[in-house]
C-alpha positions, -999 to 999 in steps of 0.1 A, spaced: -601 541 123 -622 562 102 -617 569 61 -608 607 68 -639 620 49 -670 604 52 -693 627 33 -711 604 7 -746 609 23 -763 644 5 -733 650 -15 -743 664 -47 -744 638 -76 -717 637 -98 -697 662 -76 -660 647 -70 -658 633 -34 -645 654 -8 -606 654 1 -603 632 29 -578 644 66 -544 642 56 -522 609 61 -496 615 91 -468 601 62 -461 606 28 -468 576 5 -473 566 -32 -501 559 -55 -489 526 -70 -509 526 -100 -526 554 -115 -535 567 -148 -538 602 -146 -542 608 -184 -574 595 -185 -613 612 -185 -638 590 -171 -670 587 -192 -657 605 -218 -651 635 -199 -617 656 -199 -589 649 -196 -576 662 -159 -554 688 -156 -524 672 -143 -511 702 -120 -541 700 -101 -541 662 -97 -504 663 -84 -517 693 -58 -548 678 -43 -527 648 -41 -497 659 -22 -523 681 1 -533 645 16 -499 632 14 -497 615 -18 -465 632 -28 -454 601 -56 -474 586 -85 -466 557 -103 -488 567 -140 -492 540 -166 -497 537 -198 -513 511 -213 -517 517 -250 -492 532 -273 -508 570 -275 -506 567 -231 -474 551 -234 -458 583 -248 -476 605 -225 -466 590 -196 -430 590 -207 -431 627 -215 -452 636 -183 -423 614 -158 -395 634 -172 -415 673 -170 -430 663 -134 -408 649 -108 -435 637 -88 -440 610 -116 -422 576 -126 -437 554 -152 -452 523 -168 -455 512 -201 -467 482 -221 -492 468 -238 -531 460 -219 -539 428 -225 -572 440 -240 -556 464 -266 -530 428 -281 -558 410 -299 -575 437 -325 -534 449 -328 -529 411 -337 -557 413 -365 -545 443 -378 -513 428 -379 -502 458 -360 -486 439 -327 -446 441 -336 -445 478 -343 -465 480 -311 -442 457 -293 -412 479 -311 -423 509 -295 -432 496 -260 -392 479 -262 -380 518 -269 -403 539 -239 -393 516 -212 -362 519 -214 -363 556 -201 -350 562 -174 -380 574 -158 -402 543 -170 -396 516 -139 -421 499 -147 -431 470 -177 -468 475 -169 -499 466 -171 -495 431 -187 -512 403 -180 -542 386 -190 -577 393 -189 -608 369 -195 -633 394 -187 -632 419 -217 -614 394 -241 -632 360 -252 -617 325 -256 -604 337 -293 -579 364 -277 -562 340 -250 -539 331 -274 -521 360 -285 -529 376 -244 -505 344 -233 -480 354 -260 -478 389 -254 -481 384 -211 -446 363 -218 -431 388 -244 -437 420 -214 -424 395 -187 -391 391 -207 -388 428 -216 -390 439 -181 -364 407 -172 -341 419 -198 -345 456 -190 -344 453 -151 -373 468 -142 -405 456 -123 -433 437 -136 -472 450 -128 -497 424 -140 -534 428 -149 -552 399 -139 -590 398 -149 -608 365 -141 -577 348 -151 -556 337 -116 -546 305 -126 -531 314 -160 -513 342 -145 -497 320 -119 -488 295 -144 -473 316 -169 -451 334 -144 -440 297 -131 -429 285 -167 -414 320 -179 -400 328 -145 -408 358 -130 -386 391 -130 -372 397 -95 -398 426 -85 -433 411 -95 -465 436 -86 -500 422 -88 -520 457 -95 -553 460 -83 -552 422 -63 -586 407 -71 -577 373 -60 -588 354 -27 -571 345 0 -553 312 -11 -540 333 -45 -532 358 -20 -511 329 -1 -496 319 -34 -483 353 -48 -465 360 -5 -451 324 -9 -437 335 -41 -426 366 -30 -449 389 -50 -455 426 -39 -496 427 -42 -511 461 -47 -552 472 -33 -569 493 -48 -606 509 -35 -621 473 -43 -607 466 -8 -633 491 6 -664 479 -8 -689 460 15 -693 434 -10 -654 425 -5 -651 404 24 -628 377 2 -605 402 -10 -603 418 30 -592 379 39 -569 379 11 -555 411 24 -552 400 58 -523 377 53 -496 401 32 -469 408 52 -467 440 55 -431 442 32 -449 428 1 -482 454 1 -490 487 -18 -522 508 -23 -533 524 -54 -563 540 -71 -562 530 -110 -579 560 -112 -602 573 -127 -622 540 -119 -624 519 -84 -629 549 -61 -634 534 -29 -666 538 -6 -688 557 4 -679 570 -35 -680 539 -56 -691 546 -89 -677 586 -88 -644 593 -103 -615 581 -83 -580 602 -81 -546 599 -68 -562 621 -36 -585 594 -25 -554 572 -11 -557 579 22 -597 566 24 -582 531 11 -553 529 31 -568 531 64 -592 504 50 -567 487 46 -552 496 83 -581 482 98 -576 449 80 -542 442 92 -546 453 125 -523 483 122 -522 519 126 -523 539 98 -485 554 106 -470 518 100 -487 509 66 -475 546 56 -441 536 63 -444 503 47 -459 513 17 -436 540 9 -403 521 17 -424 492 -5 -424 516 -35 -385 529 -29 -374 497 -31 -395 485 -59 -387 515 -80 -358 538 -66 -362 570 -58 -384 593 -77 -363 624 -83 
């Protein structure tokens, strides 16, 4: 199987990669955030985002927002384009300097109100994150991971987790709180025995172009054993853009190169992980019109 558009050699530098061929099926970027420039670039114009996208047969975008100015964007971008649902909460990396500003309820307050549009589906990201934040955030991170996994119990809507460098906390705080009945793990960085963990538990874990790099055999493994009823793809664009193009800006239109990655790691043809990861997504969060 091939990545549909393998035109990294003598492209010219800092031009956005290619569109890739087509998928045969329709399918959905899981995780996106289409309000954000990369590098301190522009913002992209949404209309245009939506187009290449559905050109390749990305026809549905999950968008989230992850602070409270990309909260309310998202929420006003699901209800004017019906291509759209959304996600709301708080990053784990934006709860500490809210904390020491004293800031964190009224943040909280607001995230309570968005998600419960009707075109929010999603309490997401939350999680934790021991990359970005040092050993003095954990605290208030664990606090506010088991404040967003109550919210999206009490509101009925499905859980995406950001999990930087931080499995085992993750897993445990799930176990004590008790998870909400649709669980995603965005962007899976985990290795194969997490991977084993979140199926057993009956997790929906989500790739994003990480899963293409060369460097990646470990998360390949881990992807290897999801049944195919439990995986999704994504971008979290504008960052993780999958090879030949890692490093460029990534975009809901690059979903075909890592799904048929992602093909040749479970031994399927593309058809059947289009079809599962679209009837994943229509399950997870209802239809999108």
């Amino acid at each position: 199987m091939t990545d549909g558009g393998g035109h990294g050699a003598g492209q010219e530098r800092g031009a956005p990669p290619p569109l890739p061929d087509p998928l045969p099926l329709p399918v959905v970027d899981n995780h996106t955030h289409v309000d954000t420039a990369r590098d301190g670039g522009e913002r992209p114009d949404l209309s245009e985002v939506i187009r290449q996208a559905r050109s390749v047969g990305v026809d549905r975008l999950v968008q989230v927002g992850c602070d409270l100015e990309a909260a309310r964007w998202t929420v006003e971008t699901a209800v004017t384009h019906p291509e759209v649902i959304g996600g709301v909460a708080l990053h784990p990396n934006e709860v500490p300097p809210l904390a020491a500003r004293g800031d964190l309820a009224a943040a909280y307050a607001e995230i309570e109100r968005l998600a419960q549009h009707p075109r929010v589906r999603v309490v997401g990201e939350t999680g934790l994150d021991y990359f970005r934040t040092g050993p003095e955030g954990r605290d208030v991170q664990h606090e506010s991971f088991r404040w967003h996994i109550d919210l999206a119990k009490r509101l009925g809507k499905a859980l995406q987790i950001h999990d930087r460098d931080s499995h085992e906390d993750v897993l445990r705080i799930l176990a004590e709180e008790g998870a909400p009945p649709v669980t995603v793990l965005h962007c899976f960085s985990g290795d194969i025995t997490v991977a084993r963990e979140c199926v057993e538990r009956g997790y929906y874990l989500s790739f994003a172009g990480t899963v293409t790099f060369k460097s990646a055999k470990s998360l390949r493994d881990a992807l290897s054993i999801v049944p195919l009823s439990q995986v999704l793809v994504e971008t979290d664009a504008p960052y993780l853009t999958p090879h030949p193009w890692r490093g460029g800006t990534n975009a809901p239109y690059l979903i075909p190169v890592t799904l048929r990655s992602m093909a040749t790691t479970l031994n399927v043809d593309v058809p059947t992980l289009c079809r599962a990861v679209s009837d994943n997504a229509e399950r997870i969060y209802g239809g999108w019109s």
